[in-house]
mmCIF file of the C-alpha atoms, coordinates in Angstrom:
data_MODEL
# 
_entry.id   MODEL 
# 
loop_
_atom_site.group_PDB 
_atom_site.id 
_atom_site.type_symbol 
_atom_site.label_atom_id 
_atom_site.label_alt_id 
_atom_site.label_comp_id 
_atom_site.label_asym_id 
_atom_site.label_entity_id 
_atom_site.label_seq_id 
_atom_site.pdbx_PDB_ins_code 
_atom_site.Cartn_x 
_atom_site.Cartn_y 
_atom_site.Cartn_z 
_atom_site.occupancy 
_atom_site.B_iso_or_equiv 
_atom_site.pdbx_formal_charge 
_atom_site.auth_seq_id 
_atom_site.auth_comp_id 
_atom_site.auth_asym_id 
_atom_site.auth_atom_id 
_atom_site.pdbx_PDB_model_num 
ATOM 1   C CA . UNK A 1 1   ? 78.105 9.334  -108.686 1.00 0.00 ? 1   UNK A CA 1 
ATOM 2   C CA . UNK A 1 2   ? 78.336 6.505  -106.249 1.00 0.00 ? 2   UNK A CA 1 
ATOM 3   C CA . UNK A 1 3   ? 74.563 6.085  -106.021 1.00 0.00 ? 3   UNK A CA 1 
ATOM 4   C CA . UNK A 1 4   ? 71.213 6.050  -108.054 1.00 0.00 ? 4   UNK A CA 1 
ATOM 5   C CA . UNK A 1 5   ? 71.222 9.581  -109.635 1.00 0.00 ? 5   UNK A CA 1 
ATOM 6   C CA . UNK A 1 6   ? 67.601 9.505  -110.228 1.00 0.00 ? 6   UNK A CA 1 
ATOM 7   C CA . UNK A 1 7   ? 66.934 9.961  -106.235 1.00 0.00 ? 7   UNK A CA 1 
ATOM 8   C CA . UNK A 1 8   ? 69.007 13.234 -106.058 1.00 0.00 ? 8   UNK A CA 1 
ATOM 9   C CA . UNK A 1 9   ? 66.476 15.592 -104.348 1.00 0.00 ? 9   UNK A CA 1 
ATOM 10  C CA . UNK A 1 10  ? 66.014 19.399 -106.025 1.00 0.00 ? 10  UNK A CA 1 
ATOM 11  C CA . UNK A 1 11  ? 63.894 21.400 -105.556 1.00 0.00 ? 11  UNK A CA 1 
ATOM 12  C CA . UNK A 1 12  ? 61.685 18.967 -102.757 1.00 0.00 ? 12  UNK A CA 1 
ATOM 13  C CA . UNK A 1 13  ? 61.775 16.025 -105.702 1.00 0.00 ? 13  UNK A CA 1 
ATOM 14  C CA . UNK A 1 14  ? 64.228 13.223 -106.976 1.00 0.00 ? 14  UNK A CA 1 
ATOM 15  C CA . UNK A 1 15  ? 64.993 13.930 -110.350 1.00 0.00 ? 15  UNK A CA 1 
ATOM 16  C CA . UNK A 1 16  ? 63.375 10.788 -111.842 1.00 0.00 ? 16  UNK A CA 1 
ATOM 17  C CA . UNK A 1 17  ? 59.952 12.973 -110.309 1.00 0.00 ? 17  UNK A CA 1 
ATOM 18  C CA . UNK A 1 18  ? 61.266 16.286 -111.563 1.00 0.00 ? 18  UNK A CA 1 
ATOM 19  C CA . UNK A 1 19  ? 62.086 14.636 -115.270 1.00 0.00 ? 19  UNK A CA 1 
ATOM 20  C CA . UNK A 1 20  ? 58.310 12.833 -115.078 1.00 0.00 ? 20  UNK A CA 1 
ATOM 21  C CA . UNK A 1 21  ? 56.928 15.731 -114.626 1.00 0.00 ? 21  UNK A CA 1 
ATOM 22  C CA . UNK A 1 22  ? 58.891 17.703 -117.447 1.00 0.00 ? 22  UNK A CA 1 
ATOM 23  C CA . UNK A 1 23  ? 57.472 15.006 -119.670 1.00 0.00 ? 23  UNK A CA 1 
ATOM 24  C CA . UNK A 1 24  ? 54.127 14.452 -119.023 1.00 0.00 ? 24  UNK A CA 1 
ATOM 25  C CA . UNK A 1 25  ? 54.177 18.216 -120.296 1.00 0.00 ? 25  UNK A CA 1 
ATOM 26  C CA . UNK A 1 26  ? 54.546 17.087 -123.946 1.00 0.00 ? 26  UNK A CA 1 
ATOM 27  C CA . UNK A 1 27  ? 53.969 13.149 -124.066 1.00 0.00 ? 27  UNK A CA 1 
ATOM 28  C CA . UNK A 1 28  ? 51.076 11.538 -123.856 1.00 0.00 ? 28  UNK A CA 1 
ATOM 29  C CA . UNK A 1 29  ? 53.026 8.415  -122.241 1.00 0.00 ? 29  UNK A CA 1 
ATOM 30  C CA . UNK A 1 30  ? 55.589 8.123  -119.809 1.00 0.00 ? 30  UNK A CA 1 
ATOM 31  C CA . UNK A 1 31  ? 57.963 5.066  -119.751 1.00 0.00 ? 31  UNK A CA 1 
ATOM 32  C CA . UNK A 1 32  ? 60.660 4.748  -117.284 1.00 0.00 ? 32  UNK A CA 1 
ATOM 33  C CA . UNK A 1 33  ? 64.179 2.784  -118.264 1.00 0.00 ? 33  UNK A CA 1 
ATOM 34  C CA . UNK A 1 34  ? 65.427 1.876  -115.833 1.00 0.00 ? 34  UNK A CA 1 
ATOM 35  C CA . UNK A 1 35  ? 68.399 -0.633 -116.174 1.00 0.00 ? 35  UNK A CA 1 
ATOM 36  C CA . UNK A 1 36  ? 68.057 -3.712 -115.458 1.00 0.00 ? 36  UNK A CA 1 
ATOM 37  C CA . UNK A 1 37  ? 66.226 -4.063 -112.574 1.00 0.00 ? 37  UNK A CA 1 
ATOM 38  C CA . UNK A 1 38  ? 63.115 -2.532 -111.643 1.00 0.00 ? 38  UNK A CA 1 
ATOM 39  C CA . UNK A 1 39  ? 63.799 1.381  -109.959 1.00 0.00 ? 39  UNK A CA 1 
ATOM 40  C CA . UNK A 1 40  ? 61.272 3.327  -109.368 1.00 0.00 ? 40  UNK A CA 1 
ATOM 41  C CA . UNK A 1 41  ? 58.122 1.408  -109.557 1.00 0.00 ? 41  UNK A CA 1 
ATOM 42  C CA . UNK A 1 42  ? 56.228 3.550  -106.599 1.00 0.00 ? 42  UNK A CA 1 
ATOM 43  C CA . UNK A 1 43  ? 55.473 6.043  -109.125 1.00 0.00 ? 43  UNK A CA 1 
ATOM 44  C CA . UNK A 1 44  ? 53.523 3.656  -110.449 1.00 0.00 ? 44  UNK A CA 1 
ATOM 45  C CA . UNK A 1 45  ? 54.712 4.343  -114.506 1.00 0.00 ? 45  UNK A CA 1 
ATOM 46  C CA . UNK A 1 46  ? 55.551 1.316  -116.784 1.00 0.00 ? 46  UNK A CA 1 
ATOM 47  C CA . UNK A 1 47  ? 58.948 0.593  -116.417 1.00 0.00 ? 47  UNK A CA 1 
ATOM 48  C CA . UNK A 1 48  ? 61.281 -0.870 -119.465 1.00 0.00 ? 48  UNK A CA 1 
ATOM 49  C CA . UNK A 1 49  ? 63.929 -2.894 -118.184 1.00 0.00 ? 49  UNK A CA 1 
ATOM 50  C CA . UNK A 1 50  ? 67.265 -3.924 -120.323 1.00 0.00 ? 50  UNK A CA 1 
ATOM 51  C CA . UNK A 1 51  ? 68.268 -7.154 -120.876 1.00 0.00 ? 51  UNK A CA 1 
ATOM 52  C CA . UNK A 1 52  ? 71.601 -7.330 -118.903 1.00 0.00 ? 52  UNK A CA 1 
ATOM 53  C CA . UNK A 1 53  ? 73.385 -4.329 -116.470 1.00 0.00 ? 53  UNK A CA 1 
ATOM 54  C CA . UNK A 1 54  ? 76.214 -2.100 -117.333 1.00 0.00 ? 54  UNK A CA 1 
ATOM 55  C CA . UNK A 1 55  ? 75.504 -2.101 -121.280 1.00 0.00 ? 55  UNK A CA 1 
ATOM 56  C CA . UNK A 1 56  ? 75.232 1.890  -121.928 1.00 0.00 ? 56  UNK A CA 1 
ATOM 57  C CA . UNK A 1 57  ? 73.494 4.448  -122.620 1.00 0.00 ? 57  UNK A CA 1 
ATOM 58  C CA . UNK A 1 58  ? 72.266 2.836  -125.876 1.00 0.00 ? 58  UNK A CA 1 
ATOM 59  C CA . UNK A 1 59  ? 70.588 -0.126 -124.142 1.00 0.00 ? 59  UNK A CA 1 
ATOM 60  C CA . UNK A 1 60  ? 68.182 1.941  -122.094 1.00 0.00 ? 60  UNK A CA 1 
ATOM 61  C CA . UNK A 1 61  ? 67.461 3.823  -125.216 1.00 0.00 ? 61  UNK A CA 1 
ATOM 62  C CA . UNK A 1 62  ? 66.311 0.822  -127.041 1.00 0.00 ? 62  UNK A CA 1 
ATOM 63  C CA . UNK A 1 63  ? 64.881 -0.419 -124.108 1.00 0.00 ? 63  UNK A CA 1 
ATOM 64  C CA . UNK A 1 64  ? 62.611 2.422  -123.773 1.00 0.00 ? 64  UNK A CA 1 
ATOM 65  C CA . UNK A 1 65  ? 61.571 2.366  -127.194 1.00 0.00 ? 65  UNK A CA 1 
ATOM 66  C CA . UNK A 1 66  ? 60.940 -1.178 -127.313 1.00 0.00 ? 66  UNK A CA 1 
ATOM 67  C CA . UNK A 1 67  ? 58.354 -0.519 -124.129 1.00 0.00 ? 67  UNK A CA 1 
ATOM 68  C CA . UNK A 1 68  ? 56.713 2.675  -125.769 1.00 0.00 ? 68  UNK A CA 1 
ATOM 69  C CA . UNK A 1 69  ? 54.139 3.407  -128.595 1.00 0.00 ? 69  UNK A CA 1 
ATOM 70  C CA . UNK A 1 70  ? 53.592 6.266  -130.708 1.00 0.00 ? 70  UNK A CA 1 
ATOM 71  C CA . UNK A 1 71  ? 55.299 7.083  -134.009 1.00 0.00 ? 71  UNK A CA 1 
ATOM 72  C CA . UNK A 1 72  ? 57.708 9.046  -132.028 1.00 0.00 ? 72  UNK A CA 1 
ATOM 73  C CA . UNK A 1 73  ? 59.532 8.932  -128.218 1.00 0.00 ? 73  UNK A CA 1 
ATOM 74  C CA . UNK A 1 74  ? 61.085 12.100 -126.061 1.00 0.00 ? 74  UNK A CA 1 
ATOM 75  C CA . UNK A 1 75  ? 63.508 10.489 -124.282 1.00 0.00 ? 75  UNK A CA 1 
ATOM 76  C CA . UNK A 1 76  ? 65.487 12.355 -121.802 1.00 0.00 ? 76  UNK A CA 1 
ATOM 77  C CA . UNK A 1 77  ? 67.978 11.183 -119.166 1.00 0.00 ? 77  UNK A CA 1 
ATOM 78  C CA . UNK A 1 78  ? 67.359 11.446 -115.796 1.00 0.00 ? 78  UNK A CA 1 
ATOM 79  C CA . UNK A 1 79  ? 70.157 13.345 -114.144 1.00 0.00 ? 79  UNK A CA 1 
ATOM 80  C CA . UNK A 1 80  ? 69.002 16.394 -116.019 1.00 0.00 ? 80  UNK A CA 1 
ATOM 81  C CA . UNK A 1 81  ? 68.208 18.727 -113.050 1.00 0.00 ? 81  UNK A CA 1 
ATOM 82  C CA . UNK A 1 82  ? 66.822 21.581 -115.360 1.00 0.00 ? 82  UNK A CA 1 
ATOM 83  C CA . UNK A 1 83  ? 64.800 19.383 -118.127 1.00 0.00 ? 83  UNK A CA 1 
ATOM 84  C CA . UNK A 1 84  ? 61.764 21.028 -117.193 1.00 0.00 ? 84  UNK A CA 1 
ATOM 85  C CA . UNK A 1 85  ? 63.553 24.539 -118.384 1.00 0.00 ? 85  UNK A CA 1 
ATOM 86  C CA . UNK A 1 86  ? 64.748 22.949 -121.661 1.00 0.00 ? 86  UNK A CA 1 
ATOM 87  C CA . UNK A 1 87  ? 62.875 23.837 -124.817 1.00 0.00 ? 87  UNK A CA 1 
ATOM 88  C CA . UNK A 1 88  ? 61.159 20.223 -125.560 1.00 0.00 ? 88  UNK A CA 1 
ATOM 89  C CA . UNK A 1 89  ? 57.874 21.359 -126.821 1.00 0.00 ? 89  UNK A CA 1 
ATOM 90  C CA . UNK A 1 90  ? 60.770 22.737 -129.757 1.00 0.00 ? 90  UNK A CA 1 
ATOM 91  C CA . UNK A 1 91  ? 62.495 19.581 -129.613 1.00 0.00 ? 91  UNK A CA 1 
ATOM 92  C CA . UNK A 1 92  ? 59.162 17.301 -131.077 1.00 0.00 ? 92  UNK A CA 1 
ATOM 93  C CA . UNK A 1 93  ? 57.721 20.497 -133.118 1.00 0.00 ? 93  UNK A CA 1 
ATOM 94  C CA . UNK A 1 94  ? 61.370 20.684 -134.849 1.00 0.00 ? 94  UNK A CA 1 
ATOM 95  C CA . UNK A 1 95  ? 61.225 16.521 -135.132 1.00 0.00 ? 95  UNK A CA 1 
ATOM 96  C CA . UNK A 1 96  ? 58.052 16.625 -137.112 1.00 0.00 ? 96  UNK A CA 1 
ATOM 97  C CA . UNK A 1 97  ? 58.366 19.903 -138.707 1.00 0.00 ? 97  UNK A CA 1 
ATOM 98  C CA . UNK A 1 98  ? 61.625 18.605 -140.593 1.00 0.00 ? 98  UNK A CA 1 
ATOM 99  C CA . UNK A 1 99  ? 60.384 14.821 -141.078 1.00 0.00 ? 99  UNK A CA 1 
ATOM 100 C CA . UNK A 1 100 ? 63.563 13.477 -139.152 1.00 0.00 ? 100 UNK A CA 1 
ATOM 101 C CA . UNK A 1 101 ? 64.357 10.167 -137.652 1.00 0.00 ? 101 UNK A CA 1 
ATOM 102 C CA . UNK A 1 102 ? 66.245 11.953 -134.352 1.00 0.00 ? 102 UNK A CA 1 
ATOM 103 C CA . UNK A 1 103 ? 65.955 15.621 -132.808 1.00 0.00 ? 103 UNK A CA 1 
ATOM 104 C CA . UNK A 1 104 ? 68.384 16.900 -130.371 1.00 0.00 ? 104 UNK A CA 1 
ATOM 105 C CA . UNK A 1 105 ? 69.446 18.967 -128.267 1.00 0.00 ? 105 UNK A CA 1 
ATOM 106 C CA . UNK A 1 106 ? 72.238 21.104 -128.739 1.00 0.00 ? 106 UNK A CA 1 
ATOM 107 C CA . UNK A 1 107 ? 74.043 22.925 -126.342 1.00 0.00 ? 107 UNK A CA 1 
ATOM 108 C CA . UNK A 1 108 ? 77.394 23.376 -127.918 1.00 0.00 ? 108 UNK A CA 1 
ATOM 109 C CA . UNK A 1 109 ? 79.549 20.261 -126.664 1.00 0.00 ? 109 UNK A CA 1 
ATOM 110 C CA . UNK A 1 110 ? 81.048 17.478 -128.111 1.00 0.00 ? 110 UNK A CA 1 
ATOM 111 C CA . UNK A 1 111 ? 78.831 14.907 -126.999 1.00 0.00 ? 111 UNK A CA 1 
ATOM 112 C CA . UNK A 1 112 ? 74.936 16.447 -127.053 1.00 0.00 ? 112 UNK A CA 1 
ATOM 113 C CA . UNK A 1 113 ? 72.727 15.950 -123.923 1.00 0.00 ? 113 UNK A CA 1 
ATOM 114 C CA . UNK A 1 114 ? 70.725 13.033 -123.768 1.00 0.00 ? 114 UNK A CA 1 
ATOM 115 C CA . UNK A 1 115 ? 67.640 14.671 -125.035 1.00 0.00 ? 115 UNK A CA 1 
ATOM 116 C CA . UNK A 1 116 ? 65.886 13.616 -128.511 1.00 0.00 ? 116 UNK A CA 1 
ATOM 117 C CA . UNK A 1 117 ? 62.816 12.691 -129.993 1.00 0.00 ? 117 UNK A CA 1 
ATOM 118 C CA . UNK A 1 118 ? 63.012 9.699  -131.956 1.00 0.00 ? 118 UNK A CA 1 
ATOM 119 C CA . UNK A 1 119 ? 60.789 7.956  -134.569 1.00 0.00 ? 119 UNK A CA 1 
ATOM 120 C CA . UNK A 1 120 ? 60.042 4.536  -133.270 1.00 0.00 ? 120 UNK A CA 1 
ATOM 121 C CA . UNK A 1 121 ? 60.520 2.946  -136.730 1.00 0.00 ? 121 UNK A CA 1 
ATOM 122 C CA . UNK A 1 122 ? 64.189 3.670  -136.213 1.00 0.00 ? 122 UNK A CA 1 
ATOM 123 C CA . UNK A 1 123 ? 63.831 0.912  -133.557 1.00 0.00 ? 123 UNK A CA 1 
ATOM 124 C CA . UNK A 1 124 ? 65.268 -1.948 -135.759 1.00 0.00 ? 124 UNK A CA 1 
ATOM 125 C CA . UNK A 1 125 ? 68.293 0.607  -136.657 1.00 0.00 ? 125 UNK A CA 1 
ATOM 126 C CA . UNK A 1 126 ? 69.476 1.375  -133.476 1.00 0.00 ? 126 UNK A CA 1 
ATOM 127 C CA . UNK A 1 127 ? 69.367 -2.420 -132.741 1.00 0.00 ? 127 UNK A CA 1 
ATOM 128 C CA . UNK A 1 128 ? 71.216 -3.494 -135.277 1.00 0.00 ? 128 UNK A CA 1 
ATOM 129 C CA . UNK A 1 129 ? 73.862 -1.105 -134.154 1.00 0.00 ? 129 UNK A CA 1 
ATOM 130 C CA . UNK A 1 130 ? 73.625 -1.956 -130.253 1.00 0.00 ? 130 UNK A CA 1 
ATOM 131 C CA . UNK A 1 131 ? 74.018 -5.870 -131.679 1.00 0.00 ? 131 UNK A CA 1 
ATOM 132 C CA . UNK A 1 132 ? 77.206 -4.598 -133.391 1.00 0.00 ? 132 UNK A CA 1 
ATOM 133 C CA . UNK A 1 133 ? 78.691 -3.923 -130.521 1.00 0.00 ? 133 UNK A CA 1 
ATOM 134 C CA . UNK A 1 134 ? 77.686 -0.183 -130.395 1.00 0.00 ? 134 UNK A CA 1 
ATOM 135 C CA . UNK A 1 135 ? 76.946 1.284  -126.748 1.00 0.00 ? 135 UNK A CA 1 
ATOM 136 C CA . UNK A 1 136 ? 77.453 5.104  -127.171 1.00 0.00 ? 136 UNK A CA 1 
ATOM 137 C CA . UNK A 1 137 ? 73.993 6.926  -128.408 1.00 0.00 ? 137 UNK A CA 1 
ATOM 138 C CA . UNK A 1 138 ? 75.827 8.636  -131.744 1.00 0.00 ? 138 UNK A CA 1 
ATOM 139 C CA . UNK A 1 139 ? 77.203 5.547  -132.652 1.00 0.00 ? 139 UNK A CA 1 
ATOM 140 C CA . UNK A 1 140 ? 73.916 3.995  -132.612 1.00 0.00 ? 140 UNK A CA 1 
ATOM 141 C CA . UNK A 1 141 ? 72.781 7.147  -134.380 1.00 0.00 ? 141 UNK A CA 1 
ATOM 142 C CA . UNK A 1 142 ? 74.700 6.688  -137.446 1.00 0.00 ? 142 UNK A CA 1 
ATOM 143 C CA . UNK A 1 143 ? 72.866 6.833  -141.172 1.00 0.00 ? 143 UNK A CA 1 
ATOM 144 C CA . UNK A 1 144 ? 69.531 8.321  -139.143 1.00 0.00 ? 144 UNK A CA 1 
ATOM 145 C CA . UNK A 1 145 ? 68.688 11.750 -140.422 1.00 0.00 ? 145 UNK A CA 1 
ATOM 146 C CA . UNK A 1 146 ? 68.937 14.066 -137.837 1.00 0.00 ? 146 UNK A CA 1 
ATOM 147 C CA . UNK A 1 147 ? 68.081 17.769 -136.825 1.00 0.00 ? 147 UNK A CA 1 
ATOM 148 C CA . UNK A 1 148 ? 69.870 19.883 -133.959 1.00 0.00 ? 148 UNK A CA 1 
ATOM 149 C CA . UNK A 1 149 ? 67.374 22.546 -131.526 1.00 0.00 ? 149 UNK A CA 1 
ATOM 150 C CA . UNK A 1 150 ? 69.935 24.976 -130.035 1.00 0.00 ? 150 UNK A CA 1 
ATOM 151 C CA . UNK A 1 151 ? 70.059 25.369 -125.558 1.00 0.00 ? 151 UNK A CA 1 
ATOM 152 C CA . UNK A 1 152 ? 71.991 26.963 -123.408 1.00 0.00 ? 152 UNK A CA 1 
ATOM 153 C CA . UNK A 1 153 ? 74.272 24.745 -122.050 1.00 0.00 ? 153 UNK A CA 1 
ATOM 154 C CA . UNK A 1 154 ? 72.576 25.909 -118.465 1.00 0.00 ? 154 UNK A CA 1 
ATOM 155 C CA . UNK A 1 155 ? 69.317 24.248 -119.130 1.00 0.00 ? 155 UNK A CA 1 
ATOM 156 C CA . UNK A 1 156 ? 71.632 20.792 -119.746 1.00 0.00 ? 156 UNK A CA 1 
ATOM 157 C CA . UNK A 1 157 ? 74.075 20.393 -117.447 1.00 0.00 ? 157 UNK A CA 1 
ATOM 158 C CA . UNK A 1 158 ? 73.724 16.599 -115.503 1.00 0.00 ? 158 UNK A CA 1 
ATOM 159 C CA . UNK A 1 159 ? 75.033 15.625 -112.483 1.00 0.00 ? 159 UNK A CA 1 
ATOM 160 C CA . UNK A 1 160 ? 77.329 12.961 -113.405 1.00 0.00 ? 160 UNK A CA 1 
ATOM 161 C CA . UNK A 1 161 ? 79.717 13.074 -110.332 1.00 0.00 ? 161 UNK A CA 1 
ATOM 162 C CA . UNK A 1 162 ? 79.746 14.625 -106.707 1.00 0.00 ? 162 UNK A CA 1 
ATOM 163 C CA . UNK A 1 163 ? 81.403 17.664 -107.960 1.00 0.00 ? 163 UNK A CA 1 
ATOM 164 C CA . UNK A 1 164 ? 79.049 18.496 -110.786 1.00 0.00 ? 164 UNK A CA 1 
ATOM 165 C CA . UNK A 1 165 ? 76.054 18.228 -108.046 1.00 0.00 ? 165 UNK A CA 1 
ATOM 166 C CA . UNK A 1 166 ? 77.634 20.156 -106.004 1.00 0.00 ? 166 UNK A CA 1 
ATOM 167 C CA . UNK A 1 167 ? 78.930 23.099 -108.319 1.00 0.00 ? 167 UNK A CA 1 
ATOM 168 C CA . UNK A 1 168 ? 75.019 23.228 -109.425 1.00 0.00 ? 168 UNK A CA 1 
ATOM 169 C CA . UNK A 1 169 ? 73.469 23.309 -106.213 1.00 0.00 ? 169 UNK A CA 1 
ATOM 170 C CA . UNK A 1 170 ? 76.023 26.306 -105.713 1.00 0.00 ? 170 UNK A CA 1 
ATOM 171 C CA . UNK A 1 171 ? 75.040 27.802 -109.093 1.00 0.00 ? 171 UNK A CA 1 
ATOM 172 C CA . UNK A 1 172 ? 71.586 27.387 -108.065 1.00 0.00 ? 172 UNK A CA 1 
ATOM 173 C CA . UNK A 1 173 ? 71.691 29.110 -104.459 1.00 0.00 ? 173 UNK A CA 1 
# 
């Protein structure tokens, strides 16, 4: 994207405000991860920071969990513009309804939107796997039982690039 997707503006807020907010609706704790530096400290939430930059998505995800109590974590990325449309109260009913380690969201694409409710003891799991050398989420995900919640890929598109923010602020108008 060329800058810090969290401070895309929709809507009147950044999306890091507009994900908060989607979250505070079904967690009783909010945790930012930020990378590794501190981002977004003026909203005044604890912030989980990874040990070195540019070590994927599965290093904020551990991050995060590492910084967070509870049995289990909704963890959602923050260039989600729609999160707040997404069916998350679903999400952690389907996670403790079917006694899984990870719940997801699926929207019908190869690689699932960075949306899931995790059980915390997976913690030393997803470690081990980010030690190994693993940086992708499902690669860290592997041998965790897991359970899939259906969504319109609408509700999960991300703006990953110029183009995508722009084709959804068109969609959106």
């Amino acid at each position: 994207m060329g800058q810090d997707k969290g401070l895309l503006r929709e809507g009147g807020q950044t999306l890091v405000e507009r994900g908060v907010a989607a979250l505070r609706n079904h967690a009783s704790e909010v945790v930012l991860a930020c990378g590794a530096s501190p981002r977004y400290a003026e909203l005044g939430l604890p912030l989980a920071l990874e040990d070195e930059p540019g070590q994927g998505p599965l290093a904020g995800f551990v991050a995060g969990l590492r910084a967070c109590g509870g049995e289990r974590v909704l963890v959602a990325a923050v260039d989600l513009p729609r999160l707040g449309d997404c069916p998350l109260a679903e999400l952690v009913a389907e996670a403790i309804t079917q006694d899984v380690d990870l719940a997801g969201l699926d929207d019908g694409r190869e690689r699932p939107p960075l949306v899931w409710v995790v059980r915390r003891s997976c913690l030393p799991a997803l470690e081990r796997a980010f030690d190994a050398g693993a940086r992708r989420l499902l690669d860290g995900f592997e041998g965790l039982s897991m359970a899939m919640v259906p969504v319109a890929s609408a509700l999960t598109v991300n703006w990953n690039t110029p183009e995508d923010l722009e084709a959804g602020r068109e969609g959106a108008a």
